[in-house]
MIPA-26763 format. One record per atom (N, C-alpha, C): residue number from 1; chain; atom name; y, z, x. Coordinates in steps of 0.05 Angstrom, whole numbers. Atoms other than C-alpha are relative to their C-alpha. Example, Ala and Ser with C-alpha at 12.3 -4.5 7.8 and 13.67 -1.06 7.14 Angstrom:
2
+-----+--------+-------+--------+--------+--------+
! num ! cadena ! atomo !     py !     pz !     px !
+-----+--------+-------+--------+--------+--------+
!   1 !      A !     N !    -24 !      0 !     18 !
!   1 !      A !    CA !    -90 !    156 !    246 !
!   1 !      A !     C !     24 !      0 !     18 !
!   2 !      A !     N !    -24 !     -1 !    -16 !
!   2 !      A !    CA !    -21 !    143 !    273 !
!   2 !      A !     C !     22 !     14 !    -15 !
+-----+--------+-------+--------+--------+--------+
END
This chain:
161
+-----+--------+-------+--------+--------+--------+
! num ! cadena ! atomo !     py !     pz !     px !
+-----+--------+-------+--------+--------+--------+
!   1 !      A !     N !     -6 !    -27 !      9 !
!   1 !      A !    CA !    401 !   -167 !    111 !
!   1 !      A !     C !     13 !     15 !     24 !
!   2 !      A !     N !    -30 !    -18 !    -26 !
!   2 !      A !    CA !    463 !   -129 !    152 !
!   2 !      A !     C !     -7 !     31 !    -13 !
!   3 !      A !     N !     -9 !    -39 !      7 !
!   3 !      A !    CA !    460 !    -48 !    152 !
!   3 !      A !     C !     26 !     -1 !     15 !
!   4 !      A !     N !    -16 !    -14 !    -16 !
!   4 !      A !    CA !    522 !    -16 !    170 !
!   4 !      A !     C !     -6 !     33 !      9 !
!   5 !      A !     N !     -3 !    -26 !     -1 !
!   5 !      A !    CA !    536 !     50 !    199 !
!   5 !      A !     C !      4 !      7 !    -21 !
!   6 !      A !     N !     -4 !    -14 !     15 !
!   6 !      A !    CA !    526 !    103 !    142 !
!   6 !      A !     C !    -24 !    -22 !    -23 !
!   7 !      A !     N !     15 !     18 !     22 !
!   7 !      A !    CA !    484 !     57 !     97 !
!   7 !      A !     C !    -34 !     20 !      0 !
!   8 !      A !     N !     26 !     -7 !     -5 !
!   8 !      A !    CA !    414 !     87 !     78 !
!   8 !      A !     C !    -15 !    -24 !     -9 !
!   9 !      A !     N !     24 !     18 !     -4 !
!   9 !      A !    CA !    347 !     51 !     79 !
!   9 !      A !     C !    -22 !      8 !     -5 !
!  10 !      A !     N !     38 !    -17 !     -8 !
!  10 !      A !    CA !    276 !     54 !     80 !
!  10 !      A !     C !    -12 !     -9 !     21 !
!  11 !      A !     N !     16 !     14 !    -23 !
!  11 !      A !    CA !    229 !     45 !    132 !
!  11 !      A !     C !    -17 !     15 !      4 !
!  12 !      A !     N !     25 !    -14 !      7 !
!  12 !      A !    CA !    167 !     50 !    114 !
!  12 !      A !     C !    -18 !     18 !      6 !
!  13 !      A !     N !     13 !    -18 !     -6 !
!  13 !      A !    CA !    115 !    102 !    111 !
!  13 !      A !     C !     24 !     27 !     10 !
!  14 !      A !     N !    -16 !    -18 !     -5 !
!  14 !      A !    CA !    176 !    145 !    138 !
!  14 !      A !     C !     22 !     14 !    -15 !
!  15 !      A !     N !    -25 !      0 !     35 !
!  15 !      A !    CA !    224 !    141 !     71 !
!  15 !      A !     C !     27 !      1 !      3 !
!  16 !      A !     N !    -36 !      0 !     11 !
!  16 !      A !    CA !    297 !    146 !     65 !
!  16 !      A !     C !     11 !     13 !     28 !
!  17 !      A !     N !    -24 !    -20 !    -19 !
!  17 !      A !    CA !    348 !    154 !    124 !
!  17 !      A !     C !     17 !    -11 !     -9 !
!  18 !      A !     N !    -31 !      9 !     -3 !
!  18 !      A !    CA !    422 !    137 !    142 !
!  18 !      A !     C !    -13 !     -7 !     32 !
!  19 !      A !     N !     -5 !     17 !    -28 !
!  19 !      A !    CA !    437 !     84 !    194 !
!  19 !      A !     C !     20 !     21 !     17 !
!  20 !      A !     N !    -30 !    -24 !    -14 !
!  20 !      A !    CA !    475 !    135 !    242 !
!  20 !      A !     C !     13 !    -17 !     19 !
!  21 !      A !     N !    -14 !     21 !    -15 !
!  21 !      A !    CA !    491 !     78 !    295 !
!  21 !      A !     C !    -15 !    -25 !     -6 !
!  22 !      A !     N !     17 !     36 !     -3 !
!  22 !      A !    CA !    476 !     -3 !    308 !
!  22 !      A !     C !      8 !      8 !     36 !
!  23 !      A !     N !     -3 !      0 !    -21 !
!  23 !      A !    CA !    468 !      8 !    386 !
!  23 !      A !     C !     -9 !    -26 !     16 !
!  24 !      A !     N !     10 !     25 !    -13 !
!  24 !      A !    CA !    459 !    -53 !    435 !
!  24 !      A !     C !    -15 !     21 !     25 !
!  25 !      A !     N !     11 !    -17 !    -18 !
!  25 !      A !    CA !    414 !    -26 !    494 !
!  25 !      A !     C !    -17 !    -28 !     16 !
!  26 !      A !     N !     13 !     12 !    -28 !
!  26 !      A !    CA !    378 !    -62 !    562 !
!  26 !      A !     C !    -24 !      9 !      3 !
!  27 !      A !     N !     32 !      0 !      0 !
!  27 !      A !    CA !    301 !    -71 !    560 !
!  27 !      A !     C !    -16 !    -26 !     20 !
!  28 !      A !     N !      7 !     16 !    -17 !
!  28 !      A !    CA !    279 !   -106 !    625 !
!  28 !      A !     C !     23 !    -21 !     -7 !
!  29 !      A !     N !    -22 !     20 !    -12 !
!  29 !      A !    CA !    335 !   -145 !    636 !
!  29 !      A !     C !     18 !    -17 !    -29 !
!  30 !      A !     N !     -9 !     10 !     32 !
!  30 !      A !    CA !    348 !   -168 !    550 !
!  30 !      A !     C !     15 !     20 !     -6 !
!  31 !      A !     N !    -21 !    -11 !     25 !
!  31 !      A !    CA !    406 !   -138 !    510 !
!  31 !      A !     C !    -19 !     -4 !    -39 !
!  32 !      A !     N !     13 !      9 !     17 !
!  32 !      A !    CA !    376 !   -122 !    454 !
!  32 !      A !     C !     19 !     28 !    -26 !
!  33 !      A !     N !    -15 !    -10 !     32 !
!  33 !      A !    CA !    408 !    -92 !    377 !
!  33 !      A !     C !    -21 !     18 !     -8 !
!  34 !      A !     N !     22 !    -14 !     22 !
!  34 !      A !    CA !    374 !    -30 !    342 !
!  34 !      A !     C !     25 !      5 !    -19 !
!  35 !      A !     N !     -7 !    -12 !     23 !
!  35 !      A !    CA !    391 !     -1 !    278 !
!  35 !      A !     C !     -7 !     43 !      8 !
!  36 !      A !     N !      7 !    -22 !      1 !
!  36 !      A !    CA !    390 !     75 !    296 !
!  36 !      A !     C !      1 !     20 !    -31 !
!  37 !      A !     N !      8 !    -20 !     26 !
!  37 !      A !    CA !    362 !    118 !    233 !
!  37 !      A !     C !    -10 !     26 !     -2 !
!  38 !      A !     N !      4 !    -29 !      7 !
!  38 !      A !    CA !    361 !    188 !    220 !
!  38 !      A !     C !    -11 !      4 !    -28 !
!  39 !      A !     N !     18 !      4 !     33 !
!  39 !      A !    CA !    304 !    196 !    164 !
!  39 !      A !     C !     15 !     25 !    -13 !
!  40 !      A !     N !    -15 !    -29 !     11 !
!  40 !      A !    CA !    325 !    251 !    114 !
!  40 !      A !     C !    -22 !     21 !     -1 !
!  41 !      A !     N !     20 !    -11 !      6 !
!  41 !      A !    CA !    258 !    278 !    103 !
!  41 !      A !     C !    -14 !     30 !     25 !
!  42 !      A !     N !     12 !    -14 !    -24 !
!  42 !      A !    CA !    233 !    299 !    177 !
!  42 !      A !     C !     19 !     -5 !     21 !
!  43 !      A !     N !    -22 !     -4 !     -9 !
!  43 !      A !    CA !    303 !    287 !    205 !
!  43 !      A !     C !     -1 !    -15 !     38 !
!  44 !      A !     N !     17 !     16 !    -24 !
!  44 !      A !    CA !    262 !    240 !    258 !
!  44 !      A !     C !     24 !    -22 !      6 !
!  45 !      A !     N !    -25 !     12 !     -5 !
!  45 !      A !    CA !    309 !    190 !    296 !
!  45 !      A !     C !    -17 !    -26 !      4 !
!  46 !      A !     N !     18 !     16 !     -1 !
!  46 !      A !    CA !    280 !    121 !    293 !
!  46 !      A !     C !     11 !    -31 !      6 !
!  47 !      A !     N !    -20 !     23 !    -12 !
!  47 !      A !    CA !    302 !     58 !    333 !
!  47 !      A !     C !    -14 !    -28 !    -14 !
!  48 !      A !     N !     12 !     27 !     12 !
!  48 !      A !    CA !    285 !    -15 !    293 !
!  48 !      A !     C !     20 !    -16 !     18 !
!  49 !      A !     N !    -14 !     16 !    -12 !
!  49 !      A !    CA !    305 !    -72 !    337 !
!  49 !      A !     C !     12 !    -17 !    -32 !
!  50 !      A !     N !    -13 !      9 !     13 !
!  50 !      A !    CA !    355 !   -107 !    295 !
!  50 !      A !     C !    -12 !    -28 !    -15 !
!  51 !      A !     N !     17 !     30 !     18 !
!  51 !      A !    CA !    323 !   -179 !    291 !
!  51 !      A !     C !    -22 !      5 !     -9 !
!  52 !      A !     N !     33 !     -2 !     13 !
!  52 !      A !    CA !    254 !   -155 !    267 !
!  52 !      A !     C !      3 !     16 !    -14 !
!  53 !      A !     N !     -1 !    -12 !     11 !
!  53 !      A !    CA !    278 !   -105 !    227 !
!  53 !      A !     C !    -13 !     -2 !    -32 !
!  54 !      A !     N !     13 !     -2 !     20 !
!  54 !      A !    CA !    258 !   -137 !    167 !
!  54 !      A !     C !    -28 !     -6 !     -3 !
!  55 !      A !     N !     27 !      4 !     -7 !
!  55 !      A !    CA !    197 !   -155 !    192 !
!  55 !      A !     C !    -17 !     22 !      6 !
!  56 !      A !     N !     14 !    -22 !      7 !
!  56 !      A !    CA !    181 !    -85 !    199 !
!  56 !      A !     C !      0 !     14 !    -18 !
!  57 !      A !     N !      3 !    -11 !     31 !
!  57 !      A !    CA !    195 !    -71 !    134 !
!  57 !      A !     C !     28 !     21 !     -7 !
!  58 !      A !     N !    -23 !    -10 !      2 !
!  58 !      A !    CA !    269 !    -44 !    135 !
!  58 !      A !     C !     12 !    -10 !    -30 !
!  59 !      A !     N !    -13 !     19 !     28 !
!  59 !      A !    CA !    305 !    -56 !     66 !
!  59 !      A !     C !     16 !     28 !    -14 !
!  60 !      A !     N !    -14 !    -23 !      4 !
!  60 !      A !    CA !    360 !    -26 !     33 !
!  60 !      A !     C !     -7 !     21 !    -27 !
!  61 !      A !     N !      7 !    -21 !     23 !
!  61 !      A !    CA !    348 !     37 !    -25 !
!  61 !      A !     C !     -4 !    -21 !    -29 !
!  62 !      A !     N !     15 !     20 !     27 !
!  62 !      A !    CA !    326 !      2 !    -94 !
!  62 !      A !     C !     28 !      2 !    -18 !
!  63 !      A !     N !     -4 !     -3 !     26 !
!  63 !      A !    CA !    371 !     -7 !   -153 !
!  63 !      A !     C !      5 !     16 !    -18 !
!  64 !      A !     N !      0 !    -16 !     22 !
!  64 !      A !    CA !    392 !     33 !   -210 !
!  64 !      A !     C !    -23 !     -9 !    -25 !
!  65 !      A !     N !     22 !     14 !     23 !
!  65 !      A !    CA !    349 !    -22 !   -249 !
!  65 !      A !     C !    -30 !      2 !      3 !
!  66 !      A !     N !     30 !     -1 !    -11 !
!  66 !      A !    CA !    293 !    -23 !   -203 !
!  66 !      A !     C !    -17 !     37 !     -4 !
!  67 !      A !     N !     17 !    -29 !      1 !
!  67 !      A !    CA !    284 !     57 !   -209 !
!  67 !      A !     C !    -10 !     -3 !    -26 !
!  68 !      A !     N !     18 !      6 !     30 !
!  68 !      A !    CA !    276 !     41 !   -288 !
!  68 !      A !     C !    -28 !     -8 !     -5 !
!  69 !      A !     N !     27 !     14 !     -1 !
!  69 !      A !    CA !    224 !     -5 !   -263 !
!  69 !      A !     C !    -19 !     16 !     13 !
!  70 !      A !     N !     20 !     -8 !    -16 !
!  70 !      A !    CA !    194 !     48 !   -218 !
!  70 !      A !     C !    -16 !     16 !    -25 !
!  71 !      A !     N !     -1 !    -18 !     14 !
!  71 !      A !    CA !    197 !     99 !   -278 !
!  71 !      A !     C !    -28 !    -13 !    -21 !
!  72 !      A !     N !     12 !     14 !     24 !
!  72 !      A !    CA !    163 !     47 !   -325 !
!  72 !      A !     C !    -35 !     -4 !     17 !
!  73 !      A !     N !     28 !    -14 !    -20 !
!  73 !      A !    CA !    104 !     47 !   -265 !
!  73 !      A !     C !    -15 !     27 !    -16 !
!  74 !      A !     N !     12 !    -36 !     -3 !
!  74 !      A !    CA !     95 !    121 !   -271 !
!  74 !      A !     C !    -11 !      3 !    -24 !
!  75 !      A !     N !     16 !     -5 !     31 !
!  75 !      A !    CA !     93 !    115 !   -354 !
!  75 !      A !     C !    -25 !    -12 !     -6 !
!  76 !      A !     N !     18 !     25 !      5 !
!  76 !      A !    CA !     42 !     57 !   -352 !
!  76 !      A !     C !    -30 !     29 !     11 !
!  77 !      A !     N !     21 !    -20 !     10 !
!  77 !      A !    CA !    -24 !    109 !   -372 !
!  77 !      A !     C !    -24 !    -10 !     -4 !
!  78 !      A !     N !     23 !     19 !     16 !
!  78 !      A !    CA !    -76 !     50 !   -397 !
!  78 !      A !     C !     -9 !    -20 !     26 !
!  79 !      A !     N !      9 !     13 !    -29 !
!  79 !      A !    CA !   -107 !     32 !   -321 !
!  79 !      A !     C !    -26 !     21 !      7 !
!  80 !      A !     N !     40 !     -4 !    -13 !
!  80 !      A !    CA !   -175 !     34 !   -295 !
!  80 !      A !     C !      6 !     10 !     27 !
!  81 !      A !     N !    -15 !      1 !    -36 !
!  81 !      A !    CA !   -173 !     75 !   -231 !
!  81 !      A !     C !    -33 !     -6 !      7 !
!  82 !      A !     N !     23 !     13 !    -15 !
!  82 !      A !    CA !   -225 !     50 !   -191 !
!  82 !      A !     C !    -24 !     20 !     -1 !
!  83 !      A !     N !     19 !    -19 !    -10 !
!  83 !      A !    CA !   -296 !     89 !   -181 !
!  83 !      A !     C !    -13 !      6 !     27 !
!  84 !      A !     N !     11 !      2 !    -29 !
!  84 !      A !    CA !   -302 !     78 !   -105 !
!  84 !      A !     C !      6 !     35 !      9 !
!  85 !      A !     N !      0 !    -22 !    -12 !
!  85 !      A !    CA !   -312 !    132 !    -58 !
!  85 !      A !     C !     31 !     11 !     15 !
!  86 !      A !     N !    -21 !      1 !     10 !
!  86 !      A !    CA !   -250 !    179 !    -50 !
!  86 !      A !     C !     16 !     -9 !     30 !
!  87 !      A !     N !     -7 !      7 !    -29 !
!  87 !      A !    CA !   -248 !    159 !     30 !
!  87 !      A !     C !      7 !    -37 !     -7 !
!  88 !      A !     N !    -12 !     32 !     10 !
!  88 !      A !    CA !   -242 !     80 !      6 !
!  88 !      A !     C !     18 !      8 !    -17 !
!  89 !      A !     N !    -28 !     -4 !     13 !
!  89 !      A !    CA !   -189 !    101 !    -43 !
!  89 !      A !     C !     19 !      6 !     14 !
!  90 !      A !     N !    -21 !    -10 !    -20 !
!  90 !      A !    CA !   -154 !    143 !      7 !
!  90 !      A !     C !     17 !    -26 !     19 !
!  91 !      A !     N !    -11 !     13 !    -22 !
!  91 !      A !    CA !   -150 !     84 !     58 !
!  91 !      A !     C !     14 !    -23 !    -20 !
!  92 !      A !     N !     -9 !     16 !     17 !
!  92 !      A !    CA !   -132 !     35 !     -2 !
!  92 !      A !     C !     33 !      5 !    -18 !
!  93 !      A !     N !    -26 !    -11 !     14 !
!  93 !      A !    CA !    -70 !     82 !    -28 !
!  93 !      A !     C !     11 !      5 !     30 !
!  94 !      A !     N !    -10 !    -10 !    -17 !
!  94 !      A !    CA !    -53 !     94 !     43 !
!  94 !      A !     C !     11 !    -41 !     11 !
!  95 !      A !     N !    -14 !     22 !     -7 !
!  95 !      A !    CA !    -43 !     20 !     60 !
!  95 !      A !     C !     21 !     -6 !    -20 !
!  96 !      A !     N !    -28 !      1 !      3 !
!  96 !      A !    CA !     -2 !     16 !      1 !
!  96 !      A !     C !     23 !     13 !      5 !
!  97 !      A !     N !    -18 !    -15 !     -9 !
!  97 !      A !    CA !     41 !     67 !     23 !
!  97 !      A !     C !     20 !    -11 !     27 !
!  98 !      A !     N !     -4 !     20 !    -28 !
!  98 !      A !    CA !     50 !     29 !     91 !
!  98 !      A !     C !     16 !    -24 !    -11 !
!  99 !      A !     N !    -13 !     28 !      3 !
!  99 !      A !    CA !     80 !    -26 !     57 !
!  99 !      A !     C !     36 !      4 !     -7 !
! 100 !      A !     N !    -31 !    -15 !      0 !
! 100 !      A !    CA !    144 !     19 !     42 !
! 100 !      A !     C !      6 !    -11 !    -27 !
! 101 !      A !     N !     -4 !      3 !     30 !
! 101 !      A !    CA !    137 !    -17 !    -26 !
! 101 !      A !     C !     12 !     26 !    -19 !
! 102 !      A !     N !      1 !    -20 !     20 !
! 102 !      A !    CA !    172 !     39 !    -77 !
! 102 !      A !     C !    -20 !     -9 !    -29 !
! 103 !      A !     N !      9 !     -3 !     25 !
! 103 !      A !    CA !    138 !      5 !   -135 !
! 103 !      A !     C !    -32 !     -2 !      3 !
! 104 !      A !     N !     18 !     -8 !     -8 !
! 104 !      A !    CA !     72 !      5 !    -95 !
! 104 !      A !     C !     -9 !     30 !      9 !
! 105 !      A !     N !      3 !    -33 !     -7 !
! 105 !      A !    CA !     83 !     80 !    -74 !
! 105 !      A !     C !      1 !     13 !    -37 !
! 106 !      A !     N !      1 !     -9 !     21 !
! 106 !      A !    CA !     95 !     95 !   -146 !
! 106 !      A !     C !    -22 !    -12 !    -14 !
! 107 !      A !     N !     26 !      9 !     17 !
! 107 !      A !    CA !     22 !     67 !   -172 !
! 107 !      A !     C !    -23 !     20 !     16 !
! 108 !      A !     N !     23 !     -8 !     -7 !
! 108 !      A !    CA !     -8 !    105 !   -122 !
! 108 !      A !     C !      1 !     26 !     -8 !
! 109 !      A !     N !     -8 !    -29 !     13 !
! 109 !      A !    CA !     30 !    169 !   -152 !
! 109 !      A !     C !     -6 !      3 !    -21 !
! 110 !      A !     N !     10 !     -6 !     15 !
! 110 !      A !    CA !     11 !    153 !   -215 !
! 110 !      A !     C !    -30 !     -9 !     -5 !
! 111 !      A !     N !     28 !      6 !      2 !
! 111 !      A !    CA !    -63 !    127 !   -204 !
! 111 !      A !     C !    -16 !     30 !     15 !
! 112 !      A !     N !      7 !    -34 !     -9 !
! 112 !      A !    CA !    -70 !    202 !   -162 !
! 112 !      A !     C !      4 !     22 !    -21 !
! 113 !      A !     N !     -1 !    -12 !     18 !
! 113 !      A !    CA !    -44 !    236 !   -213 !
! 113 !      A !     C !    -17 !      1 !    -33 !
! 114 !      A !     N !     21 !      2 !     20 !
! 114 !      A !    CA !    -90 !    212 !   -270 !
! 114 !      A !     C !    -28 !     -4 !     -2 !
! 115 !      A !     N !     17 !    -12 !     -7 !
! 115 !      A !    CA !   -140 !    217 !   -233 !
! 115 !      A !     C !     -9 !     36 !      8 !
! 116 !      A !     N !     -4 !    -28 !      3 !
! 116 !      A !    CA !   -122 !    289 !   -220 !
! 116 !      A !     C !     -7 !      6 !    -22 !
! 117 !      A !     N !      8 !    -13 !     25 !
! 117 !      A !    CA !   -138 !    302 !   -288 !
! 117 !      A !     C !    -29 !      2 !     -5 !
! 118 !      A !     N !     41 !      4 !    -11 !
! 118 !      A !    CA !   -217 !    274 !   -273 !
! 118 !      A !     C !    -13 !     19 !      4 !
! 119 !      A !     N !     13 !    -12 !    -18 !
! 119 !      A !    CA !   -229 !    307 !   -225 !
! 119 !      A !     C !     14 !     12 !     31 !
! 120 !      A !     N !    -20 !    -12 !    -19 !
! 120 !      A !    CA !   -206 !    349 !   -160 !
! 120 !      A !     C !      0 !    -23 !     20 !
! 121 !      A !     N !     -3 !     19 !    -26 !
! 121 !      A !    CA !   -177 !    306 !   -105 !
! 121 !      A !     C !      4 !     11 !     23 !
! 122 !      A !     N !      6 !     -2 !    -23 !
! 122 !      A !    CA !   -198 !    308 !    -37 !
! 122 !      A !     C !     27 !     14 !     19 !
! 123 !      A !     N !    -20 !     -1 !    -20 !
! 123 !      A !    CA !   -154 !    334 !     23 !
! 123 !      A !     C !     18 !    -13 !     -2 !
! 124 !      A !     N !     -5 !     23 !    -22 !
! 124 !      A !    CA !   -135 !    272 !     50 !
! 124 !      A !     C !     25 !    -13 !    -28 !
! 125 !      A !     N !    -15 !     11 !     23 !
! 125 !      A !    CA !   -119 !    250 !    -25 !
! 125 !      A !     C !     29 !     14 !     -7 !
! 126 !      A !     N !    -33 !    -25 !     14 !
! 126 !      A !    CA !    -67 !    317 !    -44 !
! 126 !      A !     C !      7 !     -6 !     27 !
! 127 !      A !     N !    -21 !      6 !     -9 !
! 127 !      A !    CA !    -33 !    295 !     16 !
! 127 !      A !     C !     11 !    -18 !     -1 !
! 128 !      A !     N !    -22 !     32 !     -8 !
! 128 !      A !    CA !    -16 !    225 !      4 !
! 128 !      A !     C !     10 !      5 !    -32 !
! 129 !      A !     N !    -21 !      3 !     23 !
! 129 !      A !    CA !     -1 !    249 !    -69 !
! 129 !      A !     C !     22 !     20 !     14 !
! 130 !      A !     N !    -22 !     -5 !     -3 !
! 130 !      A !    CA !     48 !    294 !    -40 !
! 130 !      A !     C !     19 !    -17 !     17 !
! 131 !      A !     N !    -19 !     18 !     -4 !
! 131 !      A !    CA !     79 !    248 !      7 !
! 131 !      A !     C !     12 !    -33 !    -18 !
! 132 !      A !     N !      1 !     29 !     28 !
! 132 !      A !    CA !     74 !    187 !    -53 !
! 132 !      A !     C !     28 !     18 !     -8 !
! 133 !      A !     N !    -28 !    -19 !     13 !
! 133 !      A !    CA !    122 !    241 !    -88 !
! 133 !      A !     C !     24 !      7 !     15 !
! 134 !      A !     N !    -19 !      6 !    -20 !
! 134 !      A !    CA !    167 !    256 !    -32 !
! 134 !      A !     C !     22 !    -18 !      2 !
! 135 !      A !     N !    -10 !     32 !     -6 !
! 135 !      A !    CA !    180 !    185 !    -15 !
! 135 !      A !     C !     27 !    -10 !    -31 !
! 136 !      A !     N !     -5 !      5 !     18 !
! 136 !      A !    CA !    193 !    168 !    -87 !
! 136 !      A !     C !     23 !     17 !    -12 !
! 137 !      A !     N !    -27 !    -22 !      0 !
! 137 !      A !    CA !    238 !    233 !    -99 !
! 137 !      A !     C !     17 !     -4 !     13 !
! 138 !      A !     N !    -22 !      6 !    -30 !
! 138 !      A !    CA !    279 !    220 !    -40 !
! 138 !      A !     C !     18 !    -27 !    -10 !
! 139 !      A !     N !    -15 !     28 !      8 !
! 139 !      A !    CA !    292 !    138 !    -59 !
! 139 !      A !     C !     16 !     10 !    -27 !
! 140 !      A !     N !     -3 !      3 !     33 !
! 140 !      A !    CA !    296 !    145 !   -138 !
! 140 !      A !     C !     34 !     22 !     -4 !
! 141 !      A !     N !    -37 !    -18 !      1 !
! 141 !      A !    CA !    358 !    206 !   -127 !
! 141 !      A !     C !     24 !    -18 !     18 !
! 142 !      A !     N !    -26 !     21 !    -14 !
! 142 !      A !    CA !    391 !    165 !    -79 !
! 142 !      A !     C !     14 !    -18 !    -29 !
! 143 !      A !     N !      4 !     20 !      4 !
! 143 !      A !    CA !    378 !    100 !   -124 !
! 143 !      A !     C !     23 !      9 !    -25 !
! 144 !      A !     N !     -8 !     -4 !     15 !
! 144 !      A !    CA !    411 !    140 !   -179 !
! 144 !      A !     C !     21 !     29 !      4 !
! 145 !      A !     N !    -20 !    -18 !     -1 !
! 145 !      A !    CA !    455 !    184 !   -153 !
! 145 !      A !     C !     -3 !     28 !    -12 !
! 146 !      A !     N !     13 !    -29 !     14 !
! 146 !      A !    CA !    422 !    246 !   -170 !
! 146 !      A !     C !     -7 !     24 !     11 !
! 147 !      A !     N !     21 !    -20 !    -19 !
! 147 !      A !    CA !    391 !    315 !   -150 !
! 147 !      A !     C !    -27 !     -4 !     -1 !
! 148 !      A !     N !     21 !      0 !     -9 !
! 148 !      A !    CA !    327 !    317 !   -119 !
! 148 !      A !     C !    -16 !     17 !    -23 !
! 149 !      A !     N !     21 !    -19 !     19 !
! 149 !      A !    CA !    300 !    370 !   -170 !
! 149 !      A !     C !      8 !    -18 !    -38 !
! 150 !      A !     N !    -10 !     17 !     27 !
! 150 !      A !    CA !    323 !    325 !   -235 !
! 150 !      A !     C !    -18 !    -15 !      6 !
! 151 !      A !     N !     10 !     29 !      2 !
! 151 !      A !    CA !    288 !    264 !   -212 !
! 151 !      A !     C !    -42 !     20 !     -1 !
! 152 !      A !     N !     30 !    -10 !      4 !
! 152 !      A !    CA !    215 !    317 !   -196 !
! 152 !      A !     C !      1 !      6 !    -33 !
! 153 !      A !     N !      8 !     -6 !     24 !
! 153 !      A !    CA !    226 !    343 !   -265 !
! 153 !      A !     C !      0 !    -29 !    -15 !
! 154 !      A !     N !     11 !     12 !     20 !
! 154 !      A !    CA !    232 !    285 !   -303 !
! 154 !      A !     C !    -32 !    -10 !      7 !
! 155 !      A !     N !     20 !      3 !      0 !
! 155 !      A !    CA !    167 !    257 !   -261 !
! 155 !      A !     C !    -24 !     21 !     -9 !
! 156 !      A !     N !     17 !    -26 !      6 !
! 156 !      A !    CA !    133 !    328 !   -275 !
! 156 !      A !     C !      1 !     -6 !    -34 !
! 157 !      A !     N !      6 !     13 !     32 !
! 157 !      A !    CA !    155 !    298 !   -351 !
! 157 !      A !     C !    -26 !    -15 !    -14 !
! 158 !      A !     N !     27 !     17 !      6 !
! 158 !      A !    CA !    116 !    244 !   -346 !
! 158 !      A !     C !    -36 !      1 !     -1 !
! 159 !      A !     N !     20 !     -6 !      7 !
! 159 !      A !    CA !     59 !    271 !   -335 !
! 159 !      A !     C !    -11 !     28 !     -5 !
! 160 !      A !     N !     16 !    -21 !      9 !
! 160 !      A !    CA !     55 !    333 !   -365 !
! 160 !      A !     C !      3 !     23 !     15 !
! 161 !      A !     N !      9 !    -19 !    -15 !
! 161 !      A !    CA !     64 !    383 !   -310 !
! 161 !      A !     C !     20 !     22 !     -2 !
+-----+--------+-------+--------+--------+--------+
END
């Protein structure tokens, strides 16, 4: 997997930049390749060495097909959310989040969200559903060439809000 300059990405837990350079740079005495990325979100500048890049979970924006598939996530309504405590949920939706998976960040948006209807969610929880949403807003307009407030409303569709 090659990025060029201008190409966006993900990289995980952090969501959606643009490659702004590929810089070579000197680290004890090695030449070594990053991918320089300017996230869009928190506008953070973030160096991935080139060869491990995918090993840290670098990959390029999803699909027009795959957002269908994220969308079809979000509709899917007929799931057991777990009854553990909401600190073991939290750390269980928080590692998927970590995995920079979109169609893992979108189960944990819609397993927060229908649980939202339960019952109130914790702190810890209404932040990872807002960053779940974020993330997912951010890719899915890219993925489809869209505005950012089109892609919340249709999710605000899906469930009602």
């Amino acid at each position: 997997m090659e990025f060029k300059v201008g190409d966006n990405a993900v990289y995980p837990s952090h969501g959606v930049g643009q490659i702004c350079a590929v810089e070579t740079k000197e680290y004890y005495g090695i030449q070594t390749t990053f991918y320089s990325i300017r996230i869009f979100e928190t506008g953070a500048k973030i160096m991935v060495p080139k060869n491990t890049a995918k090993a840290a979970g670098l990959r390029p924006i999803i699909s027009s097909q795959e957002a269908d598939q994220v969308f079809d996530i979000l509709k899917k309504t007929d799931i057991k959310i777990d009854n553990q405590t909401w600190n073991r949920r939290y750390r269980e939706y928080m590692e998927k989040i970590k995995t920079g998976s979109i169609f893992e960040i979108a189960e944990v948006l819609r397993d927060l969200f229908l649980l939202k209807v339960d019952k109130e969610l914790s702190f810890g929880e209404r932040k990872l559903l807002d960053q779940a949403r974020a993330l997912l807003i951010k890719e899915l307009s890219l993925s489809q060439s869209s505005n950012e407030q089109v892609v919340e409303d249709e999710i605000k569709k899906i469930f009602n809000l």
